[in-house]
N, C-alpha and C positions, 0 to 999 in steps of 0.2 A: 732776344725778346725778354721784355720784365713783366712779373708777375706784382703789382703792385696791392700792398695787403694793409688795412689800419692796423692798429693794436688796440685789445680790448679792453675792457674797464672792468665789467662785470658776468663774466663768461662761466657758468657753473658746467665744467665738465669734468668728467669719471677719471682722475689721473692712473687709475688701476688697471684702465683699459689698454696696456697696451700689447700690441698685436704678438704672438708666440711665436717663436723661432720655426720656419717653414711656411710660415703664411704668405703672400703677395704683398705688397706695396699698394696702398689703395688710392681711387681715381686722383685722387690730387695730390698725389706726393710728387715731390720738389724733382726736376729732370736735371741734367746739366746744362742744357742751353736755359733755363732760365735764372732768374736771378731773382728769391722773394726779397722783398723789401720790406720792413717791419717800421713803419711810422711809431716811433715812441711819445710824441706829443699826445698820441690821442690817447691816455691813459689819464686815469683820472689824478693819480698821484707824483706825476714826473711833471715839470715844470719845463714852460718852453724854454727854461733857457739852459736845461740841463747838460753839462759836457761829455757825461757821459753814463751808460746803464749796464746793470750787473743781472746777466741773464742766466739762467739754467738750461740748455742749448742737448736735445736727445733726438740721437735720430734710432729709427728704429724699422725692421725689413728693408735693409738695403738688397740691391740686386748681387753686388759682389763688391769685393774689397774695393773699396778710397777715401778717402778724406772730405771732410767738410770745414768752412771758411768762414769768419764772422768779420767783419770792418766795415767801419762808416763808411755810406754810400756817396759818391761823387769822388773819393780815391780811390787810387789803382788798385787792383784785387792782388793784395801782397805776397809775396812768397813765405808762405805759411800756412798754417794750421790749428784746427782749435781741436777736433778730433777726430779718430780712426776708426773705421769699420769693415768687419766683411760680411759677408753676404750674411742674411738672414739676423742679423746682431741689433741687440738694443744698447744703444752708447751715451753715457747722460757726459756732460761735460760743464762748468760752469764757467762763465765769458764775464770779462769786463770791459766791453767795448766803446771807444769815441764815436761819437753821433756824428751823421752826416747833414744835409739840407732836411727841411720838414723833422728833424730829432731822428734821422733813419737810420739803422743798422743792413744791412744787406749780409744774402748767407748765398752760398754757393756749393755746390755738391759736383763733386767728381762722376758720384751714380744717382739712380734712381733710386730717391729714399724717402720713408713719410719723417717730416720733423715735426716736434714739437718746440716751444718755445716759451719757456716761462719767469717772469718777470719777476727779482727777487728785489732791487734796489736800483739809485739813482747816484750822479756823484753832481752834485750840483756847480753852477757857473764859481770861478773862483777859488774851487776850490783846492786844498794841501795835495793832494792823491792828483797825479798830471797823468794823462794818458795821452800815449802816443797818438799820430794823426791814424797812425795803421802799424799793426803790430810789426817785429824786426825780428830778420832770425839773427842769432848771436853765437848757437850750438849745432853744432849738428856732428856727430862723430863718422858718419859713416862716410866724412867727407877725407878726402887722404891730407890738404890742405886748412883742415879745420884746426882754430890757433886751441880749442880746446883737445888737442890729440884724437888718440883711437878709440877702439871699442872700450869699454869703461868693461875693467876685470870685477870677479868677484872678489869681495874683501878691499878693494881700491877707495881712497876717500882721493877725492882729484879738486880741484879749488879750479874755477870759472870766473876770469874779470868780468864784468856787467859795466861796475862803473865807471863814468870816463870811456863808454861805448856805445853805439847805435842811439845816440840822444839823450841817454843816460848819465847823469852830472857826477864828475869824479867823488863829490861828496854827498849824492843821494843816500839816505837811510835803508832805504826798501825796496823792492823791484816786486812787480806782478809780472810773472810771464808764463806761459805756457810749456808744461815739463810734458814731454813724449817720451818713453819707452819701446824701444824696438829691438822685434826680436831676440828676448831672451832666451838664453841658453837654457833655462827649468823654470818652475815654477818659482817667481821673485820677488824681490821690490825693492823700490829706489828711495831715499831718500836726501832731500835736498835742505840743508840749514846753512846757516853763516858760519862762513871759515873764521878760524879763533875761539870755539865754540865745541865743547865736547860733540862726538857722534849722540843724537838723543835715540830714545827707544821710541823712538816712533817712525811711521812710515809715509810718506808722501803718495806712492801710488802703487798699487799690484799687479802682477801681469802673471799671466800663464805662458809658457814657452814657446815662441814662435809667435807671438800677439804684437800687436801695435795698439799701446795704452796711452793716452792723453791725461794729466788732472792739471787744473789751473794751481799756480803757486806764488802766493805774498810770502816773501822773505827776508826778512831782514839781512843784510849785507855784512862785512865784514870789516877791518879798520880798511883794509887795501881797495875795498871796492867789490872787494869777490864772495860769490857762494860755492859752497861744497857737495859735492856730490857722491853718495853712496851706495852701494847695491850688493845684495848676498849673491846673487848670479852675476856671469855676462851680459851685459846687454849694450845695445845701442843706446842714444839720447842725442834727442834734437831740443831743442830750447827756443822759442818765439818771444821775447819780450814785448809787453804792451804798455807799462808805463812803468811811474816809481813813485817814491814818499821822500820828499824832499829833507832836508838834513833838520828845517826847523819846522816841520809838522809839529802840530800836537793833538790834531783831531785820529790818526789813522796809530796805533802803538802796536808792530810786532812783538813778539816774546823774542829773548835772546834766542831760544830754540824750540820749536812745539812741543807742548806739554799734554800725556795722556790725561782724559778725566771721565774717560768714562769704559768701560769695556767690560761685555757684557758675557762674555767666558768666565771672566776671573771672577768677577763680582767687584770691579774696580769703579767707584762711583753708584755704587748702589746693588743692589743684589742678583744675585747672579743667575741668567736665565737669558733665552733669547727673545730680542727684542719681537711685539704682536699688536696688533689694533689698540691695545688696552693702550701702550705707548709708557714711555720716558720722560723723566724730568731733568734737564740738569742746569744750574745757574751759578757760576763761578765767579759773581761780581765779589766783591769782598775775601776771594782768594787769590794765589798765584799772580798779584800784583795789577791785578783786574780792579780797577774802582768798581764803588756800589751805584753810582751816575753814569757808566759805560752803558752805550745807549744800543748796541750791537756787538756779538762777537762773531773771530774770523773762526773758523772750526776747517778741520778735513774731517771727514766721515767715511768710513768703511765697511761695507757691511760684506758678511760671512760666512760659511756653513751654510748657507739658507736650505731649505730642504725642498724648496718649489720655486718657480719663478715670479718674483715679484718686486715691487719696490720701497723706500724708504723717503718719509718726509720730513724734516725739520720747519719747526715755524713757531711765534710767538702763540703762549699756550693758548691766547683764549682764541687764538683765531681757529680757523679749522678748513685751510684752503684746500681745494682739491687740485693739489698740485704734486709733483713729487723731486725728488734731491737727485737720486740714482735709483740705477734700476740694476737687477741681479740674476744668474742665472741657477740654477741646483751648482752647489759646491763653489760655487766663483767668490773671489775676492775682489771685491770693487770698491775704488777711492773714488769721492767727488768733494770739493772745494766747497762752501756755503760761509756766504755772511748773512746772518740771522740776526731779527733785532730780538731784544728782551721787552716782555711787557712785566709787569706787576708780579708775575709768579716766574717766571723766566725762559726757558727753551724747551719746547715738547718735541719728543721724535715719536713718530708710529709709522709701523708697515702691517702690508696685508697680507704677507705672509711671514712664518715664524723665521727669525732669522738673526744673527748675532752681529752688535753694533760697536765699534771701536770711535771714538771721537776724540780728536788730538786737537787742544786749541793752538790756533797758533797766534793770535792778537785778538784787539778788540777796537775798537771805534768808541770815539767818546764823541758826543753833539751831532749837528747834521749839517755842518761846515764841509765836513772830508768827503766821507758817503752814508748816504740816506737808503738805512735796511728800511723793505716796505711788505706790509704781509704779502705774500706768493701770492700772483696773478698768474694765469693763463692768457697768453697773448695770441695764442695760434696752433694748430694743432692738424697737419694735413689731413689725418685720417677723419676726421670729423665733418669734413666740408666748412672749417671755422671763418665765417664772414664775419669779420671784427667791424664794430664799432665803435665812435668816441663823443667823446659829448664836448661840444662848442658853441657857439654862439660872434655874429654878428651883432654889436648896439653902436648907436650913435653917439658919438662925444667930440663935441667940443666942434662942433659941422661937420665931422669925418667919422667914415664907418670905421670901426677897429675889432680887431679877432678879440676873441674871449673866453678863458677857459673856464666853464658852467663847474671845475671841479674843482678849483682852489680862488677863482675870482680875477686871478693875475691877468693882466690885459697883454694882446700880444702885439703885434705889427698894426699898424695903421695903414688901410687899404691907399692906393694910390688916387692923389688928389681930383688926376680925371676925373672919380668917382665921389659926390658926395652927396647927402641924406635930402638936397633940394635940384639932384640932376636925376638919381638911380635908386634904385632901393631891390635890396637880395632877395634874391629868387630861392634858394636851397644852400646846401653844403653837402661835398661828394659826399660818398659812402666812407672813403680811404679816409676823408678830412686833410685831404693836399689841397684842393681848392672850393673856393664857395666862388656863386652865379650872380650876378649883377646882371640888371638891364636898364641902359641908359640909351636914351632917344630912341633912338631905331636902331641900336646894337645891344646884342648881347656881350657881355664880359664874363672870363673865369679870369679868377685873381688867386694867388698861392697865398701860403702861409706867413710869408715876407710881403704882402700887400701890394706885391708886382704881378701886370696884367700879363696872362701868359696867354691868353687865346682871348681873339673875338670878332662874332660874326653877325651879320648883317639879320636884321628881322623885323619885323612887322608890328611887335610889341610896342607897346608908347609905354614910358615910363613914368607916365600919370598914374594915379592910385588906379586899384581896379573896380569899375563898377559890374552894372546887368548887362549893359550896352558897350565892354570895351574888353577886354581878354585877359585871360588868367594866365600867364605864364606858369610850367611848374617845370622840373629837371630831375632827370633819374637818377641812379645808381651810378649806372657804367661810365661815370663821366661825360655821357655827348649832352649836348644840347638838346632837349624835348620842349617843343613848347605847342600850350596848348592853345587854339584861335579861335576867336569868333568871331565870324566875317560878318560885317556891317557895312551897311546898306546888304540888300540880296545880293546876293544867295545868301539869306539867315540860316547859318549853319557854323556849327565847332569842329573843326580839324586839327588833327595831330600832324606837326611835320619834324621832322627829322634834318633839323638844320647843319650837320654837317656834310650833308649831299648837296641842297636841300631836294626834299622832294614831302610832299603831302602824302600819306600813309593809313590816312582812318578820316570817313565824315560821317558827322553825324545830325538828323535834322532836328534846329530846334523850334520849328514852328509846328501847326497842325494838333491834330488829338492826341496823338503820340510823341509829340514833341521830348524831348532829354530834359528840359528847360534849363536853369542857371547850373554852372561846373561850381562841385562843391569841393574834388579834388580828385587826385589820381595815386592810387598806389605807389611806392618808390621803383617799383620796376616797369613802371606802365604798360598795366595787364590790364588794369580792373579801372575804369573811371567812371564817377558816382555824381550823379548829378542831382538838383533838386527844384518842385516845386510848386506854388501855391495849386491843389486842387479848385475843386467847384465849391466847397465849403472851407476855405480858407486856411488849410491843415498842409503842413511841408511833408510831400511826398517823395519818397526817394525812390529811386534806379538807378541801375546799375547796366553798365554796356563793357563787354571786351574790345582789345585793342583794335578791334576791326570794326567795332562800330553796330556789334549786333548787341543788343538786348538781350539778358539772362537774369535767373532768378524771380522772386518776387518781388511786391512794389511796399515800400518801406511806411511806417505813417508815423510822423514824431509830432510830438504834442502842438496844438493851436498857439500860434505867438512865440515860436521856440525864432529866436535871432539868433543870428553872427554865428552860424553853421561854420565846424571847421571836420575835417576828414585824418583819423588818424592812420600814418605812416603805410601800417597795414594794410589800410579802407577796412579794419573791420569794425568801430566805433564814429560816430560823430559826439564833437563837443558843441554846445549851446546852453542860450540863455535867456531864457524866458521868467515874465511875471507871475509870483503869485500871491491870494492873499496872504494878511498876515492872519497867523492863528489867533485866535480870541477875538478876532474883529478889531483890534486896537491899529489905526495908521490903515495905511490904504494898497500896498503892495511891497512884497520882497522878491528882490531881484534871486534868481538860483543859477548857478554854474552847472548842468548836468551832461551825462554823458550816459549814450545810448547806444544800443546794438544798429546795425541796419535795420532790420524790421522794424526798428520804435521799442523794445525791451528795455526797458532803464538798467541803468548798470551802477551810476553813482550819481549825488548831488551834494553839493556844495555851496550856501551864501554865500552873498557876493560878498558882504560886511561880517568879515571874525575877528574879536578882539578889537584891539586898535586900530587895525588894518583897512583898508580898502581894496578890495580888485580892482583893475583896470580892465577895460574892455576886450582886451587881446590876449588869447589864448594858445598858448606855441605846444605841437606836440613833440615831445621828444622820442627818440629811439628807443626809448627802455620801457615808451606805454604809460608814463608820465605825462604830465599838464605842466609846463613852465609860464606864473602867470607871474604880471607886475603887479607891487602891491603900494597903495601911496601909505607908508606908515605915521599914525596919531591921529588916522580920521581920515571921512572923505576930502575936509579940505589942505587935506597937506598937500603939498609941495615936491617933496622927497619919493621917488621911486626906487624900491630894490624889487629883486628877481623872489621867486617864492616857487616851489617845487610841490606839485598835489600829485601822488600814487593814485589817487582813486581811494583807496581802501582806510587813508587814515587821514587828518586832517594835516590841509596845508604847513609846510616849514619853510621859513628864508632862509634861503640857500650858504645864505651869507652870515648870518645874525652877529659876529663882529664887526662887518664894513657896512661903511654907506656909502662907498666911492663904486659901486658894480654896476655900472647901467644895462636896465634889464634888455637883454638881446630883441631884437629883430625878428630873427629866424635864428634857429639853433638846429642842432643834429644831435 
């Protein structure tokens, strides 16, 4: 069974919060029979046609020792590893994984763990940086047949072929792969650089003895195709490669060997003292062979000594994500891997507890050809109950419906031609954003992300526009099919059914003194449906009924002449638009866009006419509690429509204001 989850766009959660060694695993942490699914399209800065995504991957209160798995969903769950834990343990690890169908990544856990999941960067279509279809083991010592020998001694530097192996091009530059530590002999660490190339004074990863350590690793290769490997203890090593940097890159640039630049013991990079909330600066463009144009650097970070349990975050200074790098315990030494981009002042790090920070660059990325650093997103988070969201859109072009990304404008799959803008018109788009709902004639359609119909079922809906006298379809969350009826001729009455049974489920009457009257909409979980309409004195009344068809609350009253009522996501606001005069008495009426509580409390208002602009009559809610409206720009009588974005609280912005090629969606999510 699969746990199928969006990814989020704008998700403000507590990265500090995570749970203290001895606590439980909370109600939604990841089990091993299932498998999360993390949809990376629905993020507002990854691009559908992205190859692949650079995540920050922490699990934290496992029930006891295993491992956990990261690879594009729709291949085989590979023989490998991104990282290790046992019981009660917080474990960050950073991943750079190839996307599956819908941009997915899928994770897999051995035990019961909460993970989180956080979004640091993209590697876009085409691009230098290849990543495997699914990562490859290459290493592993504890094997007696492993062509990299035995246990790796202390004091041992041992050289590993890569290339010329598991997909890897005898003349690739670079490899990413996942470096495991196991079981060391004391207290360690390993370090991994290009053969041909002094031992540097730096470290790749730390372990404690008898531990099983993971950190991801970009490394430059050596003439022969090999890395080297080093450790002041015994220990084991496994090795998973996941992709490499081709011989004539120039967007992805390792260092011949990672160079310290910061370290917070000595006072190396700045003064000496343990890293705290106040935080670090450090920006190394214009040294160490770093251009002043490098648009991100590769770093390891380590943090040390800490004296509590807490974490560390690296990010572009002015951002200030709540997200975190790694996480640490009293006295622990912990490595994690981060590409961070640079903005204007260059790389901030802070933690919430006092604790002392080593940072070893090891490259840098120039342009957003190879891979695109993007500020730290929260994509998921079990312990939170995190119901991710994404922002899309349905518009018509060109006679065919086409997906639409509401966050960079990019247009995606063109739905299938069964479907088009004078046979059907969109019902919704999931919650996950794997498929949007079409209704055409007397069937319902779900359509995926690729524009191909993957379900559909027989209904009652006509795919005529909707009027007073003919039915509103609407569609949940959960994926099924909810559609809302109004049966005409008698029995005058709106029923909820439940079309993948079917079976009728809730009715409600809409004739008599108590009548519901016209559906104004239904919450996305269909709990709450709101209906509205004209009293005895001409004034739009609202009510509200539960899934069962009874009446709750009180009776709503929105202003005299309030038109084209729409129900936002939540039902807790209604948008509308009604006439008023103009002030001064000059002209005869101004049209307003307002938006009201249920009871009738105004909340905001908006002219239909700002600037140059026009509104359009339709007004689309989104998820985030925004108004997505069309605007005709250079006056009422242009021509030209783009999409235009109102919070409520400030005035409208186009979404776009470089393109005029974005036709304004449909429905959107």
């Amino acid at each position: 069974m699969r746990t199928f989850v969006g990814a989020v766009v704008a998700l403000v959660l507590a990265c500090g919060s995570h749970a203290t060694v001895g606590a439980a695993p909370s109600g939604g942490a990841l089990i091993p029979a299932h498998t999360l699914v993390i949809s990376t399209w629905d993020t507002f800065e990854v691009p559908f046609d992205a190859a692949a995504v650079a995540l920050n991957v922490t699990v934290t209160e496992p029930t006891a020792a295993g491992f956990l798995t990261v690879y594009p969903c729709g291949q085989p769950r590979p023989l490998a590893s991104n990282l290790n834990y046992v019981a009660g343990q917080t474990v960050p690890n950073f991943v750079i994984s190839a996307v599956g169908e819908y941009g997915s990544v899928c994770i897999d856990t051995m035990v019961t763990t909460d993970v989180v999941v956080d979004l640091a960067g993209y590697v876009p279509a085409g691009s230098d940086l290849v990543m495997l279809a699914a990562p490859q083991r290459f290493l592993d010592t504890r094997e007696p047949a492993s062509s990299a020998g035995t246990r790796l001694r202390a004091g041992e530097v041992r050289s590993v072929r890569i290339g010329g192996t598991r997909g890897i091009p005898v003349d690739a530059r670079a490899v990413v792969f996942n470096a495991t530590a196991v079981a060391p002999s004391a207290r360690g660490y390993l370090t991994v650089f290009p053969c041909g190339q002094p031992l540097p004074a730096t470290s790749t990863l730390n372990a404690a003895a008898g531990s099983v350590v993971p950190n991801l690793v970009m490394s430059a290769l050596g003439p022969d195709g090999t890395v080297c490997l080093f450790a002041n203890v015994d220990m084991d090593v496994v090795g998973d490669v996941a992709g490499y940097v081709p011989r004539d890159s120039t967007g992805v640039t390792l260092l011949p060997a990672p160079r310290r630049i910061l370290d917070t013991r000595t006072g190396l990079g700045g003064p000496a003292g343990p890293l705290t909330a106040v935080g670090r600066r450090i920006d190394p463009r214009g040294q160490l062979g770093v251009p002043t144009l490098a648009t991100a650097a590769i770093v390891n970070l380590t943090a040390t000594e800490g004296t509590a349990p807490g974490w560390i975050a690296a990010f572009p200074c002015v951002q200030n994500p709540l997200t975190s790098n790694l996480n640490f315990g009293v006295g622990q030494d912990v490595a994690n891997m981060a590409i961070v981009g640079f903005d204007n002042i260059g790389i901030c790090l802070r933690s919430n507890q006092p604790v002392h920070v080593v940072v070893d660059l090891v490259g840098y990325v120039n342009g957003t050809d190879s891979i695109v650093a993007i500020s730290p997103q929260r994509l998921y988070d079990s312990r939170d109950g995190v119901d991710p969201v994404c922002r899309l859109g349905i518009s018509s072009r060109d006679g065919r419906w086409t997906w639409t990304d509401l966050y960079s404008g990019s247009t995606g799959a063109t739905v299938s031609a069964l479907l088009t803008p004078a046979t059907s018109r969109p019902l919704d788009i999931s919650a996950d954003c794997r498929t949007a709902r079409f209704v055409g004639g007397d069937t319902l359609f779900e359509v995926d992300r690729t524009g191909r119909i993957v379900r559909s079922v027989s209904t009652t809906v006509p795919s005529t526009p909707i009027g007073t006298e003919r039915s509103t379809p609407v569609a949940n969350d959960a994926g099924d099919f909810g559609v809302a009826v109004r049966m005409n001729p008698a029995p005058d009455r709106f029923s909820l059914w439940e079309l993948t049974e079917p079976y009728e489920w809730a009715t409600i009457p809409l004739t008599g003194p108590d009548a519901a009257g016209n559906l104004l909409g239904v919450d996305r979980d269909l709990t709450t449906l709101v209906f509205w309409r004209w009293n005895d004195r001409q004034q739009p009344e609202i009510r509200q009924y539960d899934a069962f068809g009874e009446p709750f609350g009180g009776v709503g009253m929105l202003p005299v002449a309030a038109e084209q009522l729409s129900l936002s996501p939540s039902a807790l606001y209604i948008a509308f638009r009604r006439q008023l005069p103009r002030p001064g008495g000059f002209g005869t009426e101004v049209t307003m866009l307002e938006v009201a509580a249920l009871d009738g409390t105004p909340v905001a208002s908006l002219p239909l006419a700002f600037g140059s602009s026009f509104l359009g009559t339709d007004a689309i809610w989104m998820t985030d509690g925004s108004l997505l409206l069309c605007a005709r720009t250079g006056g009422l009588f242009a021509t030209s429509e783009r999409p235009v974005r109102w919070d409520l609280f400030s005035p409208p912005q186009l979404m776009f204001p470089d393109r005029t090629d974005v036709a304004c969606p449909v429905v959107a999510r």
